[in-house]
KOLZATOR-804690 format. One record per atom (N, C-alpha, C): atom name; x, y, z. Coordinates in Angstrom, 1 decimal. Layout:
# KOLZATOR-804690
 marpa      u      v      w
    CA      X      Y      Z
...
END
This chain:
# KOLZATOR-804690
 marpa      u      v      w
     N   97.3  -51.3   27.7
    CA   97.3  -50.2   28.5
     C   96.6  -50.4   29.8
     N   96.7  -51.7   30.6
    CA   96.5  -52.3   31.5
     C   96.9  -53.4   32.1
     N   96.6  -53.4   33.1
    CA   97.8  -54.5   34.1
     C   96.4  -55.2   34.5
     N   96.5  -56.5   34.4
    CA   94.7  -57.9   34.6
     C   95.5  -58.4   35.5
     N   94.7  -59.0   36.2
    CA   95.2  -60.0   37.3
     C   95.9  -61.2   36.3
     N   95.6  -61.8   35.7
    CA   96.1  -62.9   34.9
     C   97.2  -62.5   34.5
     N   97.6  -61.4   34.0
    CA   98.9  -61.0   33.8
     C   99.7  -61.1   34.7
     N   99.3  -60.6   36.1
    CA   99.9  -60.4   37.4
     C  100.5  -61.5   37.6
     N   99.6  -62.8   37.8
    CA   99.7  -63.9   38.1
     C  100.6  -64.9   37.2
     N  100.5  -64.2   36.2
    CA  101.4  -65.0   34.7
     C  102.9  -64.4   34.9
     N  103.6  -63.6   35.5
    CA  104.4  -62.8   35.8
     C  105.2  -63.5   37.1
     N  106.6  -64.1   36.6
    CA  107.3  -64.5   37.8
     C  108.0  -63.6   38.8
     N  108.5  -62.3   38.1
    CA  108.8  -61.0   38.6
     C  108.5  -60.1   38.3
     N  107.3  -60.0   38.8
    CA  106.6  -57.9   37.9
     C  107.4  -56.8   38.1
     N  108.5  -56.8   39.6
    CA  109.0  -55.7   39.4
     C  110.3  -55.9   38.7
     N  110.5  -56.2   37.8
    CA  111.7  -56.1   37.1
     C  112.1  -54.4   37.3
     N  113.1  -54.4   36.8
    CA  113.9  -53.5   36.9
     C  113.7  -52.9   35.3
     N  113.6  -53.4   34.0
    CA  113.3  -53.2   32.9
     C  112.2  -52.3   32.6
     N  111.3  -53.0   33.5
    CA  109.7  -52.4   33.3
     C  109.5  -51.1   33.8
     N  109.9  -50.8   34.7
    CA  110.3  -50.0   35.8
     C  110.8  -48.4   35.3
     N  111.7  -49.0   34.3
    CA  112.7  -48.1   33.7
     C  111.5  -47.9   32.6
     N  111.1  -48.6   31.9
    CA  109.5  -48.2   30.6
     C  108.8  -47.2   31.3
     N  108.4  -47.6   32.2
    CA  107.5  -47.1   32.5
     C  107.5  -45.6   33.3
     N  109.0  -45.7   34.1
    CA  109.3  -44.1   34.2
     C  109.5  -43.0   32.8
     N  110.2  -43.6   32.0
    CA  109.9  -43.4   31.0
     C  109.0  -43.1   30.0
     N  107.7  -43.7   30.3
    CA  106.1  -43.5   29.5
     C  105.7  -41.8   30.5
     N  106.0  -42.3   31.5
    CA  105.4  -40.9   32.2
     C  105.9  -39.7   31.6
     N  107.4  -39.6   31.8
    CA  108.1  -38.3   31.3
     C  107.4  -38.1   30.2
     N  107.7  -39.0   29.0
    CA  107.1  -38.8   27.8
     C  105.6  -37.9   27.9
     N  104.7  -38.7   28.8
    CA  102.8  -38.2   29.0
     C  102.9  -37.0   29.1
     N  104.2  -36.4   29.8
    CA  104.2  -35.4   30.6
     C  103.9  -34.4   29.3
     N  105.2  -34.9   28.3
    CA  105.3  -33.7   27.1
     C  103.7  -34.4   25.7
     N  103.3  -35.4   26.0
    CA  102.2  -35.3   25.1
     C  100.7  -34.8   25.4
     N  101.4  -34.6   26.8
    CA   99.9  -33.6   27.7
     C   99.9  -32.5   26.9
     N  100.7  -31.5   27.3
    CA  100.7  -30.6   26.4
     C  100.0  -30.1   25.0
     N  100.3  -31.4   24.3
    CA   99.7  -31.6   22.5
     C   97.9  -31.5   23.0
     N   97.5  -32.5   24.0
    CA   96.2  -32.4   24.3
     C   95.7  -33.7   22.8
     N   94.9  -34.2   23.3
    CA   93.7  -35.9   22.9
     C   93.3  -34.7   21.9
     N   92.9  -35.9   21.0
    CA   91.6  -35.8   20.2
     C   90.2  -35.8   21.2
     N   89.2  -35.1   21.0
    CA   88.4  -35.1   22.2
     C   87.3  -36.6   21.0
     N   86.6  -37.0   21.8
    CA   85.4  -38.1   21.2
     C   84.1  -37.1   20.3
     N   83.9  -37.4   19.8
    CA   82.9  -37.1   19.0
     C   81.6  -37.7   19.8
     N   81.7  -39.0   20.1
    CA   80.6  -39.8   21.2
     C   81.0  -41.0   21.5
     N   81.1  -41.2   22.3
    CA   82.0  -42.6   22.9
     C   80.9  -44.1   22.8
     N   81.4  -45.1   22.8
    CA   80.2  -46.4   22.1
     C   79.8  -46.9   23.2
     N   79.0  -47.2   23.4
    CA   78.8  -48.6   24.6
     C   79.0  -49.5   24.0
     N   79.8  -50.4   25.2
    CA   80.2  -51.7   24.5
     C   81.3  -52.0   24.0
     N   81.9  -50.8   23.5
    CA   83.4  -50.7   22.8
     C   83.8  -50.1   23.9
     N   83.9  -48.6   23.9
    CA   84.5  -47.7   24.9
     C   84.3  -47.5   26.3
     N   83.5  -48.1   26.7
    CA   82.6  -48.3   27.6
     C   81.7  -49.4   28.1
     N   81.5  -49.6   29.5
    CA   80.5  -50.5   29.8
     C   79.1  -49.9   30.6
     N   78.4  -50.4   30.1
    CA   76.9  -50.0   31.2
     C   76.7  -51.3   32.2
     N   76.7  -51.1   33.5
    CA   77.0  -52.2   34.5
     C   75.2  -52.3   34.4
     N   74.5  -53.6   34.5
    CA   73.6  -53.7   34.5
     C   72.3  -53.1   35.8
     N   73.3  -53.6   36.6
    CA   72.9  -53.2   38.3
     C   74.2  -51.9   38.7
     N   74.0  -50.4   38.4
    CA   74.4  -49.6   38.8
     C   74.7  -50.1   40.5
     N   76.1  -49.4   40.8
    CA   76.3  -49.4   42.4
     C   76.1  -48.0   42.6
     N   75.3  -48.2   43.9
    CA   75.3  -46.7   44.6
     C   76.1  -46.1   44.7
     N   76.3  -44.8   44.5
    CA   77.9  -43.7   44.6
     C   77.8  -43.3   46.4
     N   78.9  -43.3   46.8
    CA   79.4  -42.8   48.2
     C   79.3  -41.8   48.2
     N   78.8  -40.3   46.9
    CA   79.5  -39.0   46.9
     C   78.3  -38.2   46.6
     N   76.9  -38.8   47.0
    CA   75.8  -38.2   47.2
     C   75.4  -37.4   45.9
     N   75.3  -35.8   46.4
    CA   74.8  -35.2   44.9
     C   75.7  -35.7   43.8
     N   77.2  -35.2   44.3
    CA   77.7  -35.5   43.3
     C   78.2  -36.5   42.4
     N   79.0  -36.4   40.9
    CA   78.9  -37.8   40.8
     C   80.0  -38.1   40.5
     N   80.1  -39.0   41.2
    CA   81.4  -39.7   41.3
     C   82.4  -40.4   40.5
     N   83.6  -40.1   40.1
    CA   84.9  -40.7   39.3
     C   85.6  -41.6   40.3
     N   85.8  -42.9   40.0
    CA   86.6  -44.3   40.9
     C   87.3  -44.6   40.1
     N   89.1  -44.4   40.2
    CA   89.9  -44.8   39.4
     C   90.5  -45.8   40.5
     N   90.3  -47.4   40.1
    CA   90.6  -48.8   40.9
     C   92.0  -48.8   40.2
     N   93.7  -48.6   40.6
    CA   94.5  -48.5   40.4
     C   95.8  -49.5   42.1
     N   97.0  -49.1   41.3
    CA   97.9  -49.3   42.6
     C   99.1  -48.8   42.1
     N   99.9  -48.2   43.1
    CA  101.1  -47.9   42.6
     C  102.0  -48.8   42.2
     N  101.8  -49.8   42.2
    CA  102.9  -50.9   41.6
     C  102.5  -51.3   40.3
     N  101.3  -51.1   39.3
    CA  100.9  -50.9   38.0
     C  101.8  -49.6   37.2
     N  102.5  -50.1   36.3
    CA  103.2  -49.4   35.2
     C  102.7  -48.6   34.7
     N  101.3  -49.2   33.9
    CA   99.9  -48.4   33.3
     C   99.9  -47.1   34.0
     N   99.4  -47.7   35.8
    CA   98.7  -46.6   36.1
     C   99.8  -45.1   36.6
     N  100.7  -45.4   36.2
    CA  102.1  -44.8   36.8
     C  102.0  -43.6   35.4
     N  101.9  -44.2   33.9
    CA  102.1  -43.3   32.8
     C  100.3  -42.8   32.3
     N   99.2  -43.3   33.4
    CA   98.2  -42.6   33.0
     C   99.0  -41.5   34.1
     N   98.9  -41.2   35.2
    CA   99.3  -40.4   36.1
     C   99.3  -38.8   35.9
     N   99.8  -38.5   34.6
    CA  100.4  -37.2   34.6
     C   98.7  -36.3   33.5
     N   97.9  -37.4   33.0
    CA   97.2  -37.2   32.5
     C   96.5  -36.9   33.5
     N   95.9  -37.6   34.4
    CA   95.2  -37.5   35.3
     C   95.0  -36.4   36.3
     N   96.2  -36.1   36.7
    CA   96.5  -34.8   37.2
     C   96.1  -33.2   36.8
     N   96.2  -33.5   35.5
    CA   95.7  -32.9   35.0
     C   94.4  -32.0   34.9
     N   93.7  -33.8   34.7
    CA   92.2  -33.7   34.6
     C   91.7  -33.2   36.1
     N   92.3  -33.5   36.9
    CA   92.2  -33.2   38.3
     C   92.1  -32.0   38.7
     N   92.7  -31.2   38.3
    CA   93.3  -29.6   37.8
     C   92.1  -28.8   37.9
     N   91.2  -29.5   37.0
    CA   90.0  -29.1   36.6
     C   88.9  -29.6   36.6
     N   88.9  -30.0   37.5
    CA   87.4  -30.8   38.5
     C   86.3  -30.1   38.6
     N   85.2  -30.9   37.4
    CA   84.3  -29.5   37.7
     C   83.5  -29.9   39.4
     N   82.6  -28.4   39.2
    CA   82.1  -28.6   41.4
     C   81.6  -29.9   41.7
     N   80.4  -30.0   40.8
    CA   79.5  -31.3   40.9
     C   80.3  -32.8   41.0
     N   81.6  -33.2   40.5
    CA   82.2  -34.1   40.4
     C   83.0  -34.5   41.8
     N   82.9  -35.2   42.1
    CA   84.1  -35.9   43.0
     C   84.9  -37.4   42.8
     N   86.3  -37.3   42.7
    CA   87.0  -37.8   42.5
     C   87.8  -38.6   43.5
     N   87.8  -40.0   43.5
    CA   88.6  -40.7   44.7
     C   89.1  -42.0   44.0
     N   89.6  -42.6   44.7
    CA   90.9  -44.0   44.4
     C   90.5  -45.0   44.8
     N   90.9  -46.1   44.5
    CA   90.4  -47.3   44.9
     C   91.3  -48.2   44.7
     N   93.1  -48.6   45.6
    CA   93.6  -49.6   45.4
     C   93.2  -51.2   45.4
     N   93.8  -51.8   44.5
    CA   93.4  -53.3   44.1
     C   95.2  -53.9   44.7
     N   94.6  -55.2   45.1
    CA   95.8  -55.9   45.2
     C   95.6  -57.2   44.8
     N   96.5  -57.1   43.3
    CA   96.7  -58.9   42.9
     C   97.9  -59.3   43.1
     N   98.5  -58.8   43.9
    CA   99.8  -59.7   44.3
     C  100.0  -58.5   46.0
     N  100.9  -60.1   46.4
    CA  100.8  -59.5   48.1
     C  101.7  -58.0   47.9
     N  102.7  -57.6   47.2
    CA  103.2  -56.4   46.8
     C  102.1  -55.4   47.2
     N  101.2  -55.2   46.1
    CA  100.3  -54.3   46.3
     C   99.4  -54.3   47.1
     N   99.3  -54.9   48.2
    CA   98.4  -54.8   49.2
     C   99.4  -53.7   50.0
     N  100.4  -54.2   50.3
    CA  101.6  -52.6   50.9
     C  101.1  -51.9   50.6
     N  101.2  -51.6   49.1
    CA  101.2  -50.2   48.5
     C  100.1  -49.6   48.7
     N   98.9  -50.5   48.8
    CA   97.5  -50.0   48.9
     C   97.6  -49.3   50.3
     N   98.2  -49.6   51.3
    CA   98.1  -49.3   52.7
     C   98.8  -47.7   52.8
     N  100.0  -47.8   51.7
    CA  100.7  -46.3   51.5
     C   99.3  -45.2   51.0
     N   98.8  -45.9   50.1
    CA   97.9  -45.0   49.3
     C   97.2  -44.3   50.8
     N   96.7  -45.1   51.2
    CA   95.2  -44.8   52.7
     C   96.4  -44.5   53.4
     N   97.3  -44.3   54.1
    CA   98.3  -43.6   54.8
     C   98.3  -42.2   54.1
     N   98.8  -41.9   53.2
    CA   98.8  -40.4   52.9
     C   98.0  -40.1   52.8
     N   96.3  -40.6   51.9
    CA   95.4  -39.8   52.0
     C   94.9  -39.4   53.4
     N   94.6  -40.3   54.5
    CA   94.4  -39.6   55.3
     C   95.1  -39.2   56.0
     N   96.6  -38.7   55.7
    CA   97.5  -37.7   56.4
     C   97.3  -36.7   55.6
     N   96.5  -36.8   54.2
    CA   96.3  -35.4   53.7
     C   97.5  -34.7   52.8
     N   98.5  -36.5   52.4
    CA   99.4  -36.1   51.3
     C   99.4  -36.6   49.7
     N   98.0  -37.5   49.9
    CA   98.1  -37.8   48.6
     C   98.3  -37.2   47.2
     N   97.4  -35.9   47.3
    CA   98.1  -35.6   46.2
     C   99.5  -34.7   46.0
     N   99.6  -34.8   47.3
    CA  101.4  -33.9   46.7
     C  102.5  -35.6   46.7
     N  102.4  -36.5   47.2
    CA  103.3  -37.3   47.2
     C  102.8  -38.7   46.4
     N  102.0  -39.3   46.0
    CA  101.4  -39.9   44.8
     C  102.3  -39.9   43.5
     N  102.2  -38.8   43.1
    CA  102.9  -38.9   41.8
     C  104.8  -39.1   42.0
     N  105.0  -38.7   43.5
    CA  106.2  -39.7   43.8
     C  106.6  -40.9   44.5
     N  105.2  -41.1   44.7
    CA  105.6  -43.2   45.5
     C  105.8  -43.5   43.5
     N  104.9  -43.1   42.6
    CA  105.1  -43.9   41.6
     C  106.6  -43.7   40.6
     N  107.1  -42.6   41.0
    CA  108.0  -42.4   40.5
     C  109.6  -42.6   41.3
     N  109.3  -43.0   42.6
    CA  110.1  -43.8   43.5
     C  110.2  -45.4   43.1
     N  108.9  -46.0   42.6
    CA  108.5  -47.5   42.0
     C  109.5  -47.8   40.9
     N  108.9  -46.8   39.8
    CA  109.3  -47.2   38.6
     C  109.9  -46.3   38.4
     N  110.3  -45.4   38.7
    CA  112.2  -44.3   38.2
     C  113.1  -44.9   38.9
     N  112.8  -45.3   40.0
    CA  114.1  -45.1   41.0
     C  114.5  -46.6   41.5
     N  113.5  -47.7   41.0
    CA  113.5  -48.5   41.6
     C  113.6  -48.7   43.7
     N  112.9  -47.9   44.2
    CA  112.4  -48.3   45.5
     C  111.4  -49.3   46.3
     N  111.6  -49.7   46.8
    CA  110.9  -51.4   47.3
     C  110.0  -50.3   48.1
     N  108.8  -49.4   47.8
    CA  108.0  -48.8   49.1
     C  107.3  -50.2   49.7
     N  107.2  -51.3   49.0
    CA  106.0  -51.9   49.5
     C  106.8  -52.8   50.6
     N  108.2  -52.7   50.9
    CA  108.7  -53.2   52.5
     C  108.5  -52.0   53.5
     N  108.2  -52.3   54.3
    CA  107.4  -51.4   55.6
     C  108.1  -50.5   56.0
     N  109.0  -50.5   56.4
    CA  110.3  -50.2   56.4
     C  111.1  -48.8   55.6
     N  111.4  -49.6   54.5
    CA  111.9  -48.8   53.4
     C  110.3  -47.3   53.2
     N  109.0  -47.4   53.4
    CA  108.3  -46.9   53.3
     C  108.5  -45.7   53.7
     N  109.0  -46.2   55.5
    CA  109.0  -45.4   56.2
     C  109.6  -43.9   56.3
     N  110.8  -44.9   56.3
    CA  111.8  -43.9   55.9
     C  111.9  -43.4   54.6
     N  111.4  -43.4   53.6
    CA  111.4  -42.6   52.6
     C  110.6  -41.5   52.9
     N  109.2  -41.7   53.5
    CA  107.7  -40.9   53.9
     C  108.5  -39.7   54.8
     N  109.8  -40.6   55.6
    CA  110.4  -39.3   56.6
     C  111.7  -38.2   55.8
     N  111.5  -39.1   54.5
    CA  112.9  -38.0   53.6
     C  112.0  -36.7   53.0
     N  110.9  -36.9   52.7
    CA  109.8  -36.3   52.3
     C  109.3  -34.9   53.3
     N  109.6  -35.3   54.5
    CA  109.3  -34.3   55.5
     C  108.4  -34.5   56.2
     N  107.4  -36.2   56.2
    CA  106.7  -36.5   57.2
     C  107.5  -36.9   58.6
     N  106.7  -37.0   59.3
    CA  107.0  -37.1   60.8
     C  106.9  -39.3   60.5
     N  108.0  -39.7   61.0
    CA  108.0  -41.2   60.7
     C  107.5  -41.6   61.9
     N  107.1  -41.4   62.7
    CA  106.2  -42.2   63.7
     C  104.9  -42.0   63.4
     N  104.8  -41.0   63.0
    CA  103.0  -40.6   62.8
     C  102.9  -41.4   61.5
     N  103.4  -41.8   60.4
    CA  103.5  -42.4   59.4
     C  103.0  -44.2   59.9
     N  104.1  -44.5   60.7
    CA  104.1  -45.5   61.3
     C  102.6  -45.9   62.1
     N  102.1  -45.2   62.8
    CA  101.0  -45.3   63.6
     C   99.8  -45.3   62.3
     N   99.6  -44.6   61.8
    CA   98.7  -44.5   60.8
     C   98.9  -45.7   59.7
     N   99.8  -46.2   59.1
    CA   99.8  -47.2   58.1
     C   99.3  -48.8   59.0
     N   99.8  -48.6   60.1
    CA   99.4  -49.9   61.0
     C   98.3  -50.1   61.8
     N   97.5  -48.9   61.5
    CA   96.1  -48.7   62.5
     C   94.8  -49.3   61.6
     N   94.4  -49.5   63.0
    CA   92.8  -50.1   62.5
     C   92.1  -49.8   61.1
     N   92.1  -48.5   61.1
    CA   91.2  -47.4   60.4
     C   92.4  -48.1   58.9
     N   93.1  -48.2   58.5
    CA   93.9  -48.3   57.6
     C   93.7  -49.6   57.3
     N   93.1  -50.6   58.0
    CA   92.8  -52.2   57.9
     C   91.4  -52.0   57.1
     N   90.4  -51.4   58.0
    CA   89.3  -51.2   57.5
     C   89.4  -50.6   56.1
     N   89.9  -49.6   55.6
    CA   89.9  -49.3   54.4
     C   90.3  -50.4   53.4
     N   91.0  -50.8   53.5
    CA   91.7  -52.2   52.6
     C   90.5  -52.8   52.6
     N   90.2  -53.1   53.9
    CA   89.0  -54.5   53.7
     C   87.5  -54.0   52.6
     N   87.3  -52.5   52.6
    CA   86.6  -51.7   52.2
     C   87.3  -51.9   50.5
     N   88.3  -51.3   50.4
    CA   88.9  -51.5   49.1
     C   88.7  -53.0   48.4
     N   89.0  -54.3   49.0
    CA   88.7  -55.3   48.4
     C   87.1  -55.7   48.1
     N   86.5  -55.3   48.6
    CA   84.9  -55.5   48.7
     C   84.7  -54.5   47.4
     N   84.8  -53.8   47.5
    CA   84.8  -52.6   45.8
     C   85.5  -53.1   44.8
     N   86.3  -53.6   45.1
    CA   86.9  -54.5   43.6
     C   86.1  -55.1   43.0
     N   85.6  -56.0   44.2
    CA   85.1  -57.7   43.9
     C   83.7  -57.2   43.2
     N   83.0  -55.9   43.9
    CA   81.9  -55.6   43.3
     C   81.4  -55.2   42.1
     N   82.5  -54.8   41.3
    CA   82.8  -53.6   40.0
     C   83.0  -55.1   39.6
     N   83.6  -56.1   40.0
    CA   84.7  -56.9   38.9
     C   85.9  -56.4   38.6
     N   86.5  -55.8   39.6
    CA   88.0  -55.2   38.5
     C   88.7  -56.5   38.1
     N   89.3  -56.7   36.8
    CA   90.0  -57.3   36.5
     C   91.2  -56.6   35.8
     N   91.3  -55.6   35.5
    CA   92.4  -54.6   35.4
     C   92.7  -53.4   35.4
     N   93.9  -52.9   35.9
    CA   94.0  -51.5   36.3
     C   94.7  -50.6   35.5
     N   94.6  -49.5   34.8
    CA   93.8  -49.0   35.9
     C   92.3  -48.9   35.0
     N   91.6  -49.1   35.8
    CA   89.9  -49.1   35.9
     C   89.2  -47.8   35.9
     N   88.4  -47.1   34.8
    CA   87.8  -46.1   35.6
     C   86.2  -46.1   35.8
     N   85.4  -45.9   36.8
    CA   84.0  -46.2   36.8
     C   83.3  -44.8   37.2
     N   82.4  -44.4   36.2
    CA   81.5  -43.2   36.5
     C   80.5  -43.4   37.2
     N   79.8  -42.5   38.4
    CA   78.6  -42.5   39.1
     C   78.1  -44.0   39.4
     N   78.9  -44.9   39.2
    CA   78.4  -46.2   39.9
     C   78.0  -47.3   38.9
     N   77.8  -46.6   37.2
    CA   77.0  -47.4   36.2
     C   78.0  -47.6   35.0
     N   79.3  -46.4   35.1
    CA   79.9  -46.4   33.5
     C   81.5  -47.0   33.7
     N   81.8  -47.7   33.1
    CA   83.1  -48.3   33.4
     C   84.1  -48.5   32.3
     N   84.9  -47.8   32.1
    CA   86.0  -47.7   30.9
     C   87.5  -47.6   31.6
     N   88.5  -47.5   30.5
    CA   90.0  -47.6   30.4
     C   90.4  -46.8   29.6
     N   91.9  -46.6   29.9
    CA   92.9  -46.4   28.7
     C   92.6  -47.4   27.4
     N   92.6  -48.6   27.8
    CA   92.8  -50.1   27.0
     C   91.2  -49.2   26.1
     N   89.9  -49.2   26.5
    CA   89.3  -49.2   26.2
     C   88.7  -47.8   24.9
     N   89.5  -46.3   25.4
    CA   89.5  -45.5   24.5
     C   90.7  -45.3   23.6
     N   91.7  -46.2   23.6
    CA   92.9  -45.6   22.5
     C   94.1  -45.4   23.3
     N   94.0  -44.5   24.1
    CA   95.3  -44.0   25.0
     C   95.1  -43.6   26.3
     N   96.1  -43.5   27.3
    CA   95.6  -42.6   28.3
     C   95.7  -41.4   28.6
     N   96.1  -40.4   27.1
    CA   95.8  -39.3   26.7
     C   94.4  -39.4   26.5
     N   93.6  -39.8   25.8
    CA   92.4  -39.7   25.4
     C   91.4  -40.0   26.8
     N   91.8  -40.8   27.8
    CA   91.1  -41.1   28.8
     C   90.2  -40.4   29.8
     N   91.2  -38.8   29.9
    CA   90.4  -38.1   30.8
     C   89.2  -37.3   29.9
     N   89.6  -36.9   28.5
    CA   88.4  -36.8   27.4
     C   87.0  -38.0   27.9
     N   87.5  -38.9   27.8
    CA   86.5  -40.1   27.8
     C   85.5  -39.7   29.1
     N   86.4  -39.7   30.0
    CA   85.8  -39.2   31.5
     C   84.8  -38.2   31.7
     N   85.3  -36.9   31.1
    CA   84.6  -36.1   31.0
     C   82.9  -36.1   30.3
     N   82.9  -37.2   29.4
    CA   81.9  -37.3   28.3
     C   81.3  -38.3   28.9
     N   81.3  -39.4   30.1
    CA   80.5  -40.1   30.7
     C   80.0  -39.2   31.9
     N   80.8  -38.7   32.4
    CA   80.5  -37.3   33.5
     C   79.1  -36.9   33.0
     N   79.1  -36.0   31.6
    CA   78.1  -35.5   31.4
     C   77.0  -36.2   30.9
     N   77.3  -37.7   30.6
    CA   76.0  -38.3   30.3
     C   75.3  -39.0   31.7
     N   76.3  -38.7   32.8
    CA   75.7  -39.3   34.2
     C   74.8  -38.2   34.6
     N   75.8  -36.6   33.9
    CA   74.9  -35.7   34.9
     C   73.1  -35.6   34.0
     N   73.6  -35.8   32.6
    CA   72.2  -35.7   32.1
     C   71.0  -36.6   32.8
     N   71.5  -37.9   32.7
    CA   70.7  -39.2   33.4
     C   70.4  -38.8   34.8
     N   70.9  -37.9   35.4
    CA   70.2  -37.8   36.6
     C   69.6  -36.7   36.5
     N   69.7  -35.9   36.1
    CA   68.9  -34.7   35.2
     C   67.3  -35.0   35.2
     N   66.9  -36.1   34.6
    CA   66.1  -36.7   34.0
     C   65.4  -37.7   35.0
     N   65.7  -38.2   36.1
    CA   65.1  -39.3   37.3
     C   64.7  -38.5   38.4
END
């Protein structure tokens, strides 16, 4: 229930057309096992379910504490965690802040990452997210040619020059270069990645499903909030 760079790299064509179709597929499915709702954890393990990063990284999101899901749209995984996630999003408690963090192990997803920081700071990621991934893998659409981006971003009802200006600007370089530096720091080696307040680091792969994942989330949430509770 994760995409590793070794996999990436062991992969002569990741975008198959096959995978693509799975994995639009896994979503739909998420969609109706959302509904049923996880088993919630009883108490999640360190070491199994979880990692304690020895040297905590500082959180960017001050009081609050921070959720980093290190993903890309060109990940299958992170396409059928998606509809779960949204969810969990739905219901964000105050204290929590939640943000993204594209990886790119193949030059593909370095595009995509650039889509990602293009909509967020146009201020569309979350309404148009859950369709670059379902443009990827439903429809098979190449977003990650520049091009084809564009003009899809302009079928959508964005303005395709402002699209254009924004995906090729500075500020959009710098976030990438920002995005790789946060990989390398966490260690991502597969996506999708989730890391709490800077110290707790788990997966789908890691609790069972990615039904069960935003449960998982929530229960490191509250052991971050307790830990700072306490310092």
């Amino acid at each position: 229930m994760g995409v590793s760079m070794s996999t990436i790299r062991a992969q002569a064509n990741p975008q198959r057309a096959p995978m693509r179709r799975r994995a639009f597929l896994a979503v739909t499915v998420g969609v109706v096992l959302a509904a049923v709702g996880p088993k919630a954890f009883a108490q999640l393990m360190e070491g199994k379910n979880y990692l304690r990063l020895k040297a905590p990284v500082p959180v960017e999101t001050g009081k609050k504490i921070e959720v980093i899901e290190f993903f890309s749209y060109g990940c299958p995984h992170c396409a059928e965690l998606e509809p779960y996630l949204d969810a969990w999003l739905a219901k964000l408690p105050a204290d929590v802040q939640f943000r993204r963090v594209p990886v790119m192990f193949q030059e593909r997803w370095f595009n995509l990452g650039k889509i990602y920081y293009t909509l967020d700071a146009m201020g569309e990621d979350a309404k148009l997210s859950p369709e670059v991934f379902t443009a990827i893998h439903g429809k098979n659409v190449s977003l990650w040619n520049d091009k084809t981006f564009f003009d899809w971003a302009a079928s959508k009802g964005l303005d395709r020059k402002k699209v254009e200006d924004v995906y090729t600007s500075f500020a959009i370089s710098g976030k990438m270069n920002r995005a790789k530096q946060q990989a390398q720091t966490f260690d991502i080696q597969s996506v999708p990645t989730v890391v709490v307040d800077g110290k707790f680091v788990t997966g789908s792969d890691k609790v069972g499903s990615h039904a069960q994942l935003p449960a998982a989330i929530d229960e490191l949430v509250a052991k971050a909030r307790s830990e700072r509770s306490k310092s």
